[in-house]
Residue frames relative to the residue before (quaternion, step in Angstrom):
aa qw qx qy qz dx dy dz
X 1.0000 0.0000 0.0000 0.0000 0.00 0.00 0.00
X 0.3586 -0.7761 0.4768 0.2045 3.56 -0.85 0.87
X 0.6174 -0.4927 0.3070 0.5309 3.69 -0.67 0.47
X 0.5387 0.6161 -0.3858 0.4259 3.53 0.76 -1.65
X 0.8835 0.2398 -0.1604 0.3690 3.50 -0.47 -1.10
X 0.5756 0.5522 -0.3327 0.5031 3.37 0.87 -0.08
X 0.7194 0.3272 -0.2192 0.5721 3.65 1.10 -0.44
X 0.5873 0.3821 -0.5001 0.5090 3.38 1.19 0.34
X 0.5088 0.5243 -0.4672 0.4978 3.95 0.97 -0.23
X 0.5770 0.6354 -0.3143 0.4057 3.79 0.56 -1.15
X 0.7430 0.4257 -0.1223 0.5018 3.21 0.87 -1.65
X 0.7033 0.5207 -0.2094 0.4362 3.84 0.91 -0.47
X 0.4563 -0.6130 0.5356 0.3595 3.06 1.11 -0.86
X 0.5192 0.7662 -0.3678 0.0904 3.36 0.42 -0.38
X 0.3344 -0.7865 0.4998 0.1409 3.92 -0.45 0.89
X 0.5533 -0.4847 0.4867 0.4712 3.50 0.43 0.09
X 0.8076 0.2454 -0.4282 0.3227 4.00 -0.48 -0.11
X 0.9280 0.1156 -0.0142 0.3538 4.00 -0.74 0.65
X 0.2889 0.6743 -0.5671 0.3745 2.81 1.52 0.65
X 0.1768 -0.7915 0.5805 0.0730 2.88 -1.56 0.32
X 0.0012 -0.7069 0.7067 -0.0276 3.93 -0.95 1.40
X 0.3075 -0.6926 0.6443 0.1032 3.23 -1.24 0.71
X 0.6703 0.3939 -0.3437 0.5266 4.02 -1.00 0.57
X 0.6402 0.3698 -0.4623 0.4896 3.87 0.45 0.39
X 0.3533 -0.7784 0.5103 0.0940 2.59 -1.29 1.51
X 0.1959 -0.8007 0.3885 0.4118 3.35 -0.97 -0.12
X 0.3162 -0.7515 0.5318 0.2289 3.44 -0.93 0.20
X 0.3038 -0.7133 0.6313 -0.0191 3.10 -1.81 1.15
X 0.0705 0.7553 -0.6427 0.1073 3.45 -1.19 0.55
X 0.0752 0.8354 -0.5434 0.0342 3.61 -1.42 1.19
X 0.3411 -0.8342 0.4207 -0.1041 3.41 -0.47 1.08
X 0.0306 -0.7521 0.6374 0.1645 3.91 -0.25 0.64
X 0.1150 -0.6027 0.7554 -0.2299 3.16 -1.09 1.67
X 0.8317 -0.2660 -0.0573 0.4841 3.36 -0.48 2.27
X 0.7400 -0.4120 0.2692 0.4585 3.39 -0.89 -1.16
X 0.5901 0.3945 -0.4575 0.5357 3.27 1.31 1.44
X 0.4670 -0.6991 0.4219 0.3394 3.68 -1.63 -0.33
X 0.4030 -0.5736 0.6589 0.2727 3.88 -0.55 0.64
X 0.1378 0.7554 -0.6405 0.0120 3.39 -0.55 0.79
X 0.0313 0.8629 -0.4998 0.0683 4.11 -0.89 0.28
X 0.1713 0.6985 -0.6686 0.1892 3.52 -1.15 1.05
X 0.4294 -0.6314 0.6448 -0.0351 2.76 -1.91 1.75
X 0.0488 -0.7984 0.5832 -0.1417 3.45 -0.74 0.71
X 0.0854 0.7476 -0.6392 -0.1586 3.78 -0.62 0.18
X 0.0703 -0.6117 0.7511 -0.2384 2.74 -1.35 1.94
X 0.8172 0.2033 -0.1606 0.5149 3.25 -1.78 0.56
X 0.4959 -0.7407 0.3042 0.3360 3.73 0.66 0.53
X 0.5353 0.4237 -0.4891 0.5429 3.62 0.99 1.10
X 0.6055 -0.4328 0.5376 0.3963 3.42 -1.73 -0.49
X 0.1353 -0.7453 0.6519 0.0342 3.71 -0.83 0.92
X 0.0733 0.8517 -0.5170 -0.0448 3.04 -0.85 0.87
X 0.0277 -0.8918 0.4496 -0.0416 3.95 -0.54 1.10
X 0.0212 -0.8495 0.5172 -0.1016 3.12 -0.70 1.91
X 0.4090 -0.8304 0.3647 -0.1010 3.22 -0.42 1.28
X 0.0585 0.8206 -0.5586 -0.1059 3.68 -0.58 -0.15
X 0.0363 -0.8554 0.4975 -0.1393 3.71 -0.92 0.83
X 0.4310 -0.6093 0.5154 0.4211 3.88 -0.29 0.23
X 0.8400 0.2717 -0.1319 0.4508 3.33 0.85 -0.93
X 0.5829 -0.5587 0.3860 0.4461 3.48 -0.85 0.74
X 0.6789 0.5590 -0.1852 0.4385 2.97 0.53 -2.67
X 0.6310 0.4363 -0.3699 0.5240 3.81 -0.03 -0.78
X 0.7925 0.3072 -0.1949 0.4896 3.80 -0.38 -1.06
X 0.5522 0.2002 -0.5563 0.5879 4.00 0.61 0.40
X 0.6238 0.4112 -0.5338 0.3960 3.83 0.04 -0.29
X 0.6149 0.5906 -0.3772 0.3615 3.32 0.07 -0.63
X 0.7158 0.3751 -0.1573 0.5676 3.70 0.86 -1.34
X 0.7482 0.3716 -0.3592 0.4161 3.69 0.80 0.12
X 0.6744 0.3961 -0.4470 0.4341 3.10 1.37 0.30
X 0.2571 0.7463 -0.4742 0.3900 3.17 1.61 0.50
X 0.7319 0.5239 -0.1324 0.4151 3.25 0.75 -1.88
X 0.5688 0.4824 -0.3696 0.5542 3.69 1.46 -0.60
X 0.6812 0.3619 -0.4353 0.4642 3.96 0.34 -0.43
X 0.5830 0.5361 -0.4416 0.4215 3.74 0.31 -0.59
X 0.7262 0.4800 -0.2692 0.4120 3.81 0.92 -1.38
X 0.5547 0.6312 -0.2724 0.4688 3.71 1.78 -0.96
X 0.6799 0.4851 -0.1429 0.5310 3.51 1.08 -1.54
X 0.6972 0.2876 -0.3739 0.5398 4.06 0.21 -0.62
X 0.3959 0.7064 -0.4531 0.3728 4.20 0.99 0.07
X 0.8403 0.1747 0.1070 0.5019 2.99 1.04 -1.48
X 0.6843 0.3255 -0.2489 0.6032 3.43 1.28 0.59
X 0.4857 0.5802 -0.4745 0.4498 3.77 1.40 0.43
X 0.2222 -0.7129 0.5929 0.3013 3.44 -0.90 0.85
X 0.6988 0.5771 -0.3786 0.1877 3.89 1.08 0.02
X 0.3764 0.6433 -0.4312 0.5085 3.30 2.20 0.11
X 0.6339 -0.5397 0.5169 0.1991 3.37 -1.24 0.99
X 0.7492 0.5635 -0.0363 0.3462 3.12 0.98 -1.72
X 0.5324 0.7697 -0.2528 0.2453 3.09 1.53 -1.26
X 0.4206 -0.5955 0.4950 0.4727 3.82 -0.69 0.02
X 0.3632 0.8265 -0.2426 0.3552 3.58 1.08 -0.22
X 0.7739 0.3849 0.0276 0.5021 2.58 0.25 -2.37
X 0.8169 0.1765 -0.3268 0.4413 3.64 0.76 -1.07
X 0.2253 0.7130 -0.4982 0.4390 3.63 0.73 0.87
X 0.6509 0.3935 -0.1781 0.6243 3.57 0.64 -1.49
X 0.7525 0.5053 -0.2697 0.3252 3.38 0.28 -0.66
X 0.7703 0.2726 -0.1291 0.5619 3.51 1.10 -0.95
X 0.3439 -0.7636 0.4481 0.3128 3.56 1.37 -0.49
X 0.7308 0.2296 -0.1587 0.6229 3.63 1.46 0.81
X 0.0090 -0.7453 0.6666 -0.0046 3.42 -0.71 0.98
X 0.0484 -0.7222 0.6543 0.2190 3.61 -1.50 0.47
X 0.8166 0.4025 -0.1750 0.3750 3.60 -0.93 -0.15
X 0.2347 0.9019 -0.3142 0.1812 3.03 1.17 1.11
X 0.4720 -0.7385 0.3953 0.2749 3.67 -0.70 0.89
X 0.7371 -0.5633 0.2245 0.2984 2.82 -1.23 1.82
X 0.5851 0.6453 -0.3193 0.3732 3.28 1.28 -0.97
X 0.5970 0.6188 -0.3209 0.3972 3.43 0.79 -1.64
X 0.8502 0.4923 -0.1155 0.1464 2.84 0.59 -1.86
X 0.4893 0.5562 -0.2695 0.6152 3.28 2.13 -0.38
X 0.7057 0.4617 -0.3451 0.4119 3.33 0.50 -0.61
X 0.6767 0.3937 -0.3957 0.4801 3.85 1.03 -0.62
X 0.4935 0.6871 -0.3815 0.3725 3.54 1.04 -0.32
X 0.6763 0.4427 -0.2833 0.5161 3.01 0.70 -1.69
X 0.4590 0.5860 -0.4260 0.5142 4.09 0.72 -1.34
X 0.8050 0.2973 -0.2171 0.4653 4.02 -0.65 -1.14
X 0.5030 0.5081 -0.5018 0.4869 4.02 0.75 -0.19
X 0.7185 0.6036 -0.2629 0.2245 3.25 0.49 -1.78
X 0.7378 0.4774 -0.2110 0.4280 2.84 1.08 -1.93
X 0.5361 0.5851 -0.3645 0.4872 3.72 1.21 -0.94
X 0.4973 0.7463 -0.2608 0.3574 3.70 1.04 -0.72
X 0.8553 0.2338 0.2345 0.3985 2.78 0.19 -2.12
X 0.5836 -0.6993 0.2562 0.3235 3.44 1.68 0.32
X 0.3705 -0.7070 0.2839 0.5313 3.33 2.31 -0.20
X 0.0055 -0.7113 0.6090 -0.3509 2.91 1.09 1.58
X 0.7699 0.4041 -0.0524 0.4911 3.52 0.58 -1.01
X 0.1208 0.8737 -0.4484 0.1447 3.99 0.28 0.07
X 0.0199 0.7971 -0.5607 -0.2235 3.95 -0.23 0.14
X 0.5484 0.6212 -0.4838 0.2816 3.44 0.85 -0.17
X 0.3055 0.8383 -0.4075 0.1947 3.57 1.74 -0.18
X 0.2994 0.8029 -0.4256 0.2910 3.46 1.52 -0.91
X 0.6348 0.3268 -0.5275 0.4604 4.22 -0.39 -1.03
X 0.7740 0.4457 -0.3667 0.2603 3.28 -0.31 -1.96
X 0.6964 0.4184 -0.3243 0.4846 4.05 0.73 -0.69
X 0.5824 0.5017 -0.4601 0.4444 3.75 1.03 0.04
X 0.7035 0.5538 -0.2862 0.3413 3.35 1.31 -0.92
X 0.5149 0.5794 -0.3638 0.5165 3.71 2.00 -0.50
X 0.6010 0.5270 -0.3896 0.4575 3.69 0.93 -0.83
X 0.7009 0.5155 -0.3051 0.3872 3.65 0.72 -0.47
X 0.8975 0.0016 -0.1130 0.4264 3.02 1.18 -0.68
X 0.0374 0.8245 -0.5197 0.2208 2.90 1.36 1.32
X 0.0403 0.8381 -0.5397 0.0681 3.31 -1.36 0.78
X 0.3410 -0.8697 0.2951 0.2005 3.20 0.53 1.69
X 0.5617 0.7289 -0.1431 0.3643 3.11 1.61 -1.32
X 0.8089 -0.0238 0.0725 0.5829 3.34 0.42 -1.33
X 0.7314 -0.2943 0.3352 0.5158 3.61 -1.07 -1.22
X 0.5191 -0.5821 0.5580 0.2836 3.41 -1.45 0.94
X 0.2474 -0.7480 0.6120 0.0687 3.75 -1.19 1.30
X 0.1828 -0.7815 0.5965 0.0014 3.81 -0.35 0.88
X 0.1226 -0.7354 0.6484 0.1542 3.05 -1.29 -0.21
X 0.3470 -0.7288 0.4389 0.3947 3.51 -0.39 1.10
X 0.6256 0.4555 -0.4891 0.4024 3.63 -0.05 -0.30
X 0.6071 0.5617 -0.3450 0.4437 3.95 0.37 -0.47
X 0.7479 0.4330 -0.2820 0.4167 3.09 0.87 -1.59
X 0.6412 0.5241 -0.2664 0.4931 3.68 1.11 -0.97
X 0.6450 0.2717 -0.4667 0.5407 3.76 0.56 -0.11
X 0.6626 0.2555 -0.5260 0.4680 3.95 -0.29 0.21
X 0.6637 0.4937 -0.4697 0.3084 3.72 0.24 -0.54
X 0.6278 0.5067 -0.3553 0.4721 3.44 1.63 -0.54
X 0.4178 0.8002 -0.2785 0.3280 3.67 1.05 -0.04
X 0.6713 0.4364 -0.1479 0.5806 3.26 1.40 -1.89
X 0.2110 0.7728 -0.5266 0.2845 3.09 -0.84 1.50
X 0.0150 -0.8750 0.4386 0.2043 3.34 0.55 1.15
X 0.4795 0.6697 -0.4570 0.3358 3.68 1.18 -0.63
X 0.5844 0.6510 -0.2877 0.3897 4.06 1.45 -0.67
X 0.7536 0.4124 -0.2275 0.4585 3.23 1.31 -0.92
X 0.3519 -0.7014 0.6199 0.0037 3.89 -0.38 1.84
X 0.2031 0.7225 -0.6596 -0.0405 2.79 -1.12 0.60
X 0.3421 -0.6861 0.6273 0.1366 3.82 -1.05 0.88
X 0.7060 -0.1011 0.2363 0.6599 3.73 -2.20 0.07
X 0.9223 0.0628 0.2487 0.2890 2.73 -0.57 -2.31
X 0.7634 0.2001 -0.3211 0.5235 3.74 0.51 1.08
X 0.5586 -0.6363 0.5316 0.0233 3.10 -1.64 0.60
X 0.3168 0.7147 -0.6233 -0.0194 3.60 -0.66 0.36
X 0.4692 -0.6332 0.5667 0.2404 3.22 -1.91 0.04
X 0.2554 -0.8977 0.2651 0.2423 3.34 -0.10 0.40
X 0.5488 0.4217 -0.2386 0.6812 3.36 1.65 0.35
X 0.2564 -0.7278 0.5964 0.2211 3.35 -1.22 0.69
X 0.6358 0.3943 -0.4508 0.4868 3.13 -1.34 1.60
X 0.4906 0.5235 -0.4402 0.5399 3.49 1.14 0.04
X 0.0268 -0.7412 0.6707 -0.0011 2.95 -1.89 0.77
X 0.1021 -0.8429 0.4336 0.3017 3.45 -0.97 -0.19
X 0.4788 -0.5218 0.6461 0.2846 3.48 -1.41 0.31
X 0.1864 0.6702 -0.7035 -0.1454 3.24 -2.07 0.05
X 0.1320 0.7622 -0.5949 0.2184 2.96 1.24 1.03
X 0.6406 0.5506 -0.3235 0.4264 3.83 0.31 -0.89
X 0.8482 0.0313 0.0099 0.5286 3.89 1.14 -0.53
X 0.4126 0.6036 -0.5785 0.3617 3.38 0.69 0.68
X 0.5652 0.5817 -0.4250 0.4020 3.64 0.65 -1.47
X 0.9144 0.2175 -0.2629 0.2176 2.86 -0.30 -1.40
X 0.2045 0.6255 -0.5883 0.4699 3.91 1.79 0.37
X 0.8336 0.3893 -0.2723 0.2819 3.73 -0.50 -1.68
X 0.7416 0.3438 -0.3562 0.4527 3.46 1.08 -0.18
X 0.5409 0.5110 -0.4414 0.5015 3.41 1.46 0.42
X 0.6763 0.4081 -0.3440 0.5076 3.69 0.84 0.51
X 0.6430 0.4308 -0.3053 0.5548 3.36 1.47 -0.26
X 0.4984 0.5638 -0.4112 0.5144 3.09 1.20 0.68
X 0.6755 0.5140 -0.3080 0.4298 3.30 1.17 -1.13
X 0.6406 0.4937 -0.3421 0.4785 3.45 1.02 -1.39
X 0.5572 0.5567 -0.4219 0.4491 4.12 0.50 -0.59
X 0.6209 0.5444 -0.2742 0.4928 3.85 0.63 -1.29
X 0.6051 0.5109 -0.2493 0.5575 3.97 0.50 -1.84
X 0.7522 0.3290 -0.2770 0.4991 4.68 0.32 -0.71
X 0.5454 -0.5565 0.4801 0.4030 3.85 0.94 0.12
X 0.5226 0.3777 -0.5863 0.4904 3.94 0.71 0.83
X 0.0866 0.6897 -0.7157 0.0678 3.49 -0.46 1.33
X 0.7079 0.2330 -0.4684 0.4745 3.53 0.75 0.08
X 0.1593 0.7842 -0.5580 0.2196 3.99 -0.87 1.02
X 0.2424 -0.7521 0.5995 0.1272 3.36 -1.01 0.68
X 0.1549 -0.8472 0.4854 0.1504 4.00 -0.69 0.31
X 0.2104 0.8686 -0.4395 -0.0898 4.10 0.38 0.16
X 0.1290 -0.7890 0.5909 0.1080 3.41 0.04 1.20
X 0.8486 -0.3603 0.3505 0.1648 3.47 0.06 0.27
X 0.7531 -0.3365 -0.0515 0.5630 1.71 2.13 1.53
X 0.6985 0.2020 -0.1912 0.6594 3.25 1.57 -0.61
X 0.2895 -0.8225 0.4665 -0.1484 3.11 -0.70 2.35
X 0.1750 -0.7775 0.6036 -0.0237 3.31 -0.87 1.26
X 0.0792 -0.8599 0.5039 0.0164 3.77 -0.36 1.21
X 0.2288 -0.8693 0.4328 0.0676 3.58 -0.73 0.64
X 0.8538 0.0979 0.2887 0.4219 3.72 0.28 -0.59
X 0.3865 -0.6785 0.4202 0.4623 3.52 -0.04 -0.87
X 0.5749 -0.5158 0.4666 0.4310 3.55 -1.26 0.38
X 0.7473 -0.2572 0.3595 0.4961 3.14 -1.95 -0.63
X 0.8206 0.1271 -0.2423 0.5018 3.63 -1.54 0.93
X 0.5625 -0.6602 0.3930 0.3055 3.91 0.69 1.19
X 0.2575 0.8091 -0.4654 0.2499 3.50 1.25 1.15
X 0.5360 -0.4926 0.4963 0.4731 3.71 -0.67 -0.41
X 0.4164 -0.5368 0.6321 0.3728 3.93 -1.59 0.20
X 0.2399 -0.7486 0.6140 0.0706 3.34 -0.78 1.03
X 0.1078 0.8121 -0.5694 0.0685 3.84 -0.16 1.08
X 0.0958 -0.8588 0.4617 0.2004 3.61 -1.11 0.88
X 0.4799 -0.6094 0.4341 0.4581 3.77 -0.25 0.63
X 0.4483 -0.6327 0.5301 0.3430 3.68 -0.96 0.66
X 0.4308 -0.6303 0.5814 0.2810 3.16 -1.65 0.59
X 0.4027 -0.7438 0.4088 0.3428 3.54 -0.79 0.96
X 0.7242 0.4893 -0.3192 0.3665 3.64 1.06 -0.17
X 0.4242 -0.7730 0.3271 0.3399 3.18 1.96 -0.01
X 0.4141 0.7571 -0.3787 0.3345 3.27 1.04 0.57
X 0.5029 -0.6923 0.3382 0.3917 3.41 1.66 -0.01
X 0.4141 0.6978 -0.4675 0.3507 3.72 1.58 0.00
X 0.0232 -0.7528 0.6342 0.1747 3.89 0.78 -0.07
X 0.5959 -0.4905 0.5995 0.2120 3.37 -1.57 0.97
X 0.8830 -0.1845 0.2584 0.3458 3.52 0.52 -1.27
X 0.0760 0.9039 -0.4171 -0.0575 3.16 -0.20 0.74
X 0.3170 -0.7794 0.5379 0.0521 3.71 -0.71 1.45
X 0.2545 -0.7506 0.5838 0.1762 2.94 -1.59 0.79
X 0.1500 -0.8717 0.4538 0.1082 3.72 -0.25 0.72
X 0.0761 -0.6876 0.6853 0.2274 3.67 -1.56 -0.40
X 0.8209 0.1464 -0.0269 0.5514 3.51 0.02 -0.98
X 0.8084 0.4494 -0.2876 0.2485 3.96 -0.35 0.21
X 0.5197 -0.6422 0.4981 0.2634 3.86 -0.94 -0.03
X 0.1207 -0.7375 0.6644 0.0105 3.70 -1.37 1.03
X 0.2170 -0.7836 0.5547 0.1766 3.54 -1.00 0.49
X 0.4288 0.6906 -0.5637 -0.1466 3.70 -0.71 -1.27
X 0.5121 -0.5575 0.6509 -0.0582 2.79 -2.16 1.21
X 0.3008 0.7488 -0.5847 0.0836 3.52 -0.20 0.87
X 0.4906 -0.5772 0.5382 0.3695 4.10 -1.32 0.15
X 0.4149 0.7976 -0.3629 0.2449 3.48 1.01 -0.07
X 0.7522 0.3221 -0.1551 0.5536 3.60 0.99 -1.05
X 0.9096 -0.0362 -0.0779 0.4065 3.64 0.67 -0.30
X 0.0985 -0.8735 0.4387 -0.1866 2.97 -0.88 1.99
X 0.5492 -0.7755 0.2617 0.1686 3.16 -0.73 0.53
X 0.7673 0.2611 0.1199 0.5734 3.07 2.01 -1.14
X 0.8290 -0.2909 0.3190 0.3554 3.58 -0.85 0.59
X 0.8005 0.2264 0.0936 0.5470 3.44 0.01 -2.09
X 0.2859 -0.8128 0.4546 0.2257 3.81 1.18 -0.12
X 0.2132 0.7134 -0.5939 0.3046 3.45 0.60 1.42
X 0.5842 0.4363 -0.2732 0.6275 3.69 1.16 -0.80
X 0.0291 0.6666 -0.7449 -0.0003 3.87 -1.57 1.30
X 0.5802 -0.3663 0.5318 0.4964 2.99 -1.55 -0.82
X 0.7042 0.3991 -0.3300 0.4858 3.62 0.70 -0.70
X 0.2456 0.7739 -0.5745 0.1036 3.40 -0.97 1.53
X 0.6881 -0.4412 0.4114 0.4033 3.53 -1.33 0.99
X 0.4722 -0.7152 0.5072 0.0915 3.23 -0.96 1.05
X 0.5030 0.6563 -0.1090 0.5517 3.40 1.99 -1.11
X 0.9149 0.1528 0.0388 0.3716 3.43 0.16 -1.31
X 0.3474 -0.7952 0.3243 0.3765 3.20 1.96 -0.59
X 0.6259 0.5840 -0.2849 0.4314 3.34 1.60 -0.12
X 0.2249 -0.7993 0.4599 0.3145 3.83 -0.56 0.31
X 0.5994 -0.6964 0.3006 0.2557 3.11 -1.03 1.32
X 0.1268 -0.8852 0.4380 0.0919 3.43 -0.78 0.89
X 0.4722 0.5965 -0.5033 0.4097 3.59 0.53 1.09
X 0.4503 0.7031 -0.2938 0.4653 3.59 1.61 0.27
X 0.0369 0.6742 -0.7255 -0.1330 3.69 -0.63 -0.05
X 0.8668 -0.3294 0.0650 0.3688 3.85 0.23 -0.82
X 0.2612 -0.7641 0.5294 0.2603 3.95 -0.34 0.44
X 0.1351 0.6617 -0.7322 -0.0877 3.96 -1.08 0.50
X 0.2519 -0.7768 0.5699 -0.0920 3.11 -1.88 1.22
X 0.0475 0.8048 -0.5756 -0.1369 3.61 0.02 0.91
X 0.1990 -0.7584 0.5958 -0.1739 3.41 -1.49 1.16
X 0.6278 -0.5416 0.4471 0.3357 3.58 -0.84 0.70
X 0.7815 0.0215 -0.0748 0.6190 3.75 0.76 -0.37
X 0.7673 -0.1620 0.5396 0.3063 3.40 -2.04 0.74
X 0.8216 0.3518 -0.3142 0.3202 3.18 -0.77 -1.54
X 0.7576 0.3215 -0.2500 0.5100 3.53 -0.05 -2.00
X 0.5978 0.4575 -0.5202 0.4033 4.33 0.06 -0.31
X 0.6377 0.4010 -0.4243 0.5025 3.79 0.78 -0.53
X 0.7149 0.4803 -0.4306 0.2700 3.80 0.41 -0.73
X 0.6882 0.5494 -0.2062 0.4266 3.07 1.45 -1.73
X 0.7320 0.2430 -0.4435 0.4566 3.54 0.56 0.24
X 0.4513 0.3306 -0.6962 0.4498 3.61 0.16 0.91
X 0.7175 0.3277 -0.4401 0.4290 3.83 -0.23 -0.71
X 0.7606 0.3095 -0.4263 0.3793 3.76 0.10 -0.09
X 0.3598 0.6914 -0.3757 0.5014 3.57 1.71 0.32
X 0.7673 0.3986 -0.1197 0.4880 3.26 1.22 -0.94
X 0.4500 0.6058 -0.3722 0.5404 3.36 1.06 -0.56
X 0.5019 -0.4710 0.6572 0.3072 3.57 -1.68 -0.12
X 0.5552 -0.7570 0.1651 0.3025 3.38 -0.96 0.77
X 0.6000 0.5512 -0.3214 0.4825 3.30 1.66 -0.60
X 0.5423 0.5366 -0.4076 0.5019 3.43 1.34 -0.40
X 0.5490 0.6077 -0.4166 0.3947 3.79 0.70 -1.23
X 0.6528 0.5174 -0.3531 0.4260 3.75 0.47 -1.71
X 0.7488 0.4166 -0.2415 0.4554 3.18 0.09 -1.91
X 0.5978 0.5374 -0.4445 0.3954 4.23 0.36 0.18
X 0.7206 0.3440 -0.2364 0.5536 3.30 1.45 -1.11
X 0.6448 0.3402 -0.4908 0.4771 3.70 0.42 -0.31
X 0.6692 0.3100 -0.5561 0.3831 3.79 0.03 0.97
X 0.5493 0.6570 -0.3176 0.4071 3.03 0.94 0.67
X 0.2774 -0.7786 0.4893 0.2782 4.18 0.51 1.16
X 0.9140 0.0315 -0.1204 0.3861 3.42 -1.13 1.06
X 0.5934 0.4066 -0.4745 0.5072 3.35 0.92 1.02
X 0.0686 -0.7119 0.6921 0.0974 3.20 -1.75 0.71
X 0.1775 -0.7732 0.5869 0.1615 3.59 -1.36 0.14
X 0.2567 -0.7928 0.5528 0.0017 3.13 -1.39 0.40
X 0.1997 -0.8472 0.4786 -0.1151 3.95 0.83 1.75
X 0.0540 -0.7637 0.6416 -0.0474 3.38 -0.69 1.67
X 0.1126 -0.7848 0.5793 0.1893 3.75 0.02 0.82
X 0.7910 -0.3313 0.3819 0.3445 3.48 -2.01 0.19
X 0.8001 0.3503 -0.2047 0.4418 3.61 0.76 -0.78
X 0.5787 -0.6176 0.3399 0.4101 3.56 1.67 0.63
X 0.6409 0.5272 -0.4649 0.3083 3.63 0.72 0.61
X 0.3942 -0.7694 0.4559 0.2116 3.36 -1.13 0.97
X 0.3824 -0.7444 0.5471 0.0185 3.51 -1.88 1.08
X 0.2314 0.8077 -0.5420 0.0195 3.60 0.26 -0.18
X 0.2971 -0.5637 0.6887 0.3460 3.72 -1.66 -0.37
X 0.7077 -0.5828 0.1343 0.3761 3.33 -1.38 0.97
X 0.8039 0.3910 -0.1860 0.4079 3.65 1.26 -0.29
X 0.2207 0.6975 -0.5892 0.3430 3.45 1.31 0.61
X 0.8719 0.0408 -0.1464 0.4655 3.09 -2.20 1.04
């Protein structure tokens, strides 16, 4: 991420789903590599850098293959962006009741209300007021100014027990709630752009939206995906680096988007207290799907850390990996 854009996210508010920046290009690149093609393209979508690399006997086939990738991600953040106007999302928040909702929506709030039921509401989308209320008064410059009475009427807002959901509609049950799926949309859309890549004959592919990683197969020369967990100070120390074939990694860090001066104010905040916890630096989680590795490390981001561990080992086929503020490392016994 370049300073430039990273201080214009900073400066927006921006969570990583549906933002939008116009002028970034993407970039493409293919390669014969044995008796197949390395094919690849970078895009910024969902307000990070996506990046999809692929492999195919055929060129043509394996750039098709990665651009209709890019069409399901653009279909999916349509209808799961809370920043499209349009969005089923957006007019959810808006009316405080949706009917006829897309199948899509509707797994994803499910999975969202498993999580939170999970995780003790460690996890919560209705978090949405209290992170509208940092965008308001975010203040790169100096120290974020609240008011208690402000802060306590959005903090009284987040309520996941409020958010109903039916077959086929949604309500909120207070007015002024909203929801986020920043914390678990991403890593849905790159668990279907995985699927649609697999369905074109790229069954071996690798997906990194920005952190939330989708692994396929093996790379060129029937190697492992080699992924490294970012370092939260950006110094290139990586925490860890895994070798993968088949499976998905999240991580969740306060690093990229803040609110304040001294970064005490993130996007990631305690559903409980309204405040985001600050003995973290970042949490990655591998998991049977995209989806739950993107949720489970915000809610185990939130958690304390020995609690965080002890949330994912009871959990079948997830591990984690807990960078704290003071550069020490956490794992369960089979991470990476």
């Amino acid at each position: 991420m370049t300073t430039s854009r990273r201080q214009f996210l900073q400066a927006c508010g921006v969570l990583g789903l549906g933002a939008a920046v116009t002028g970034v290009p993407a970039v493409a690149s293919a390669a014969r590599v044995g008796d197949e093609y390395k094919v690849q393209e970078t895009r910024f979508m969902m307000g990070t850098v996506v990046t999809i690399t692929a492999l195919h006997p055929s060129r043509q086939l394996g750039e098709e293959a990665i651009g209709r990738s890019f069409e399901e991600i653009i279909r999916l953040e349509a209808l799961l962006s809370r920043y499209q106007s349009a969005s089923p999302v957006s007019v959810l928040n808006r009316d405080g009741r949706l009917s006829g909702i897309p199948q899509e929506l509707a797994e994803v709030v499910r999975s969202a209300r498993l999580i939170s039921k999970l995780s003790d509401k460690a996890f919560d989308v209705t978090i949405k007021p209290v992170i509208d209320l940092y965008g308001e008064k975010a203040n790169l410059n100096g120290e974020m100014v609240l008011s208690k009475a402000e802060f306590e009427e959005a903090l009284s807002l987040v309520d996941a027990d409020s958010l109903i959901q039916k077959r086929d509609s949604i309500r909120l049950n207070r007015e002024g709630m909203g929801i986020t799926l920043d914390g678990i949309a991403k890593g849905y859309i790159v668990d279907k752009a995985s699927a649609v890549l697999a369905a074109y004959g790229a069954k071996n592919h690798m997906i990194n939206a920005g952190g939330d990683i989708r692994t396929m197969g093996e790379k060129a020369g029937r190697k492992p995906w080699v992924v490294a967990v970012q370092d939260p100070e950006k110094k290139g120390n990586y925490p860890a680096v895994i070798q993968m074939t088949t499976g998905a990694i999240a991580t969740s860090g306060g690093y990229e988007v803040f609110y304040d001066k001294n970064h005490m104010y993130n996007h990631l905040v305690n559903p409980q207290s309204g405040m985001s916890p600050n003995n973290v630096a970042s949490v990655s989680v591998m998991a049977p799907s995209v989806m739950e590795a993107d949720a489970l490390a915000t809610a185990t981001f939130i958690m304390q850390s020995r609690h965080g561990l002890q949330f994912i080992e009871s959990l079948n086929g997830c591990e984690a990996l807990i960078v704290t503020k003071d550069g020490m490392k956490l794992s369960t016994p089979q991470f990476g």
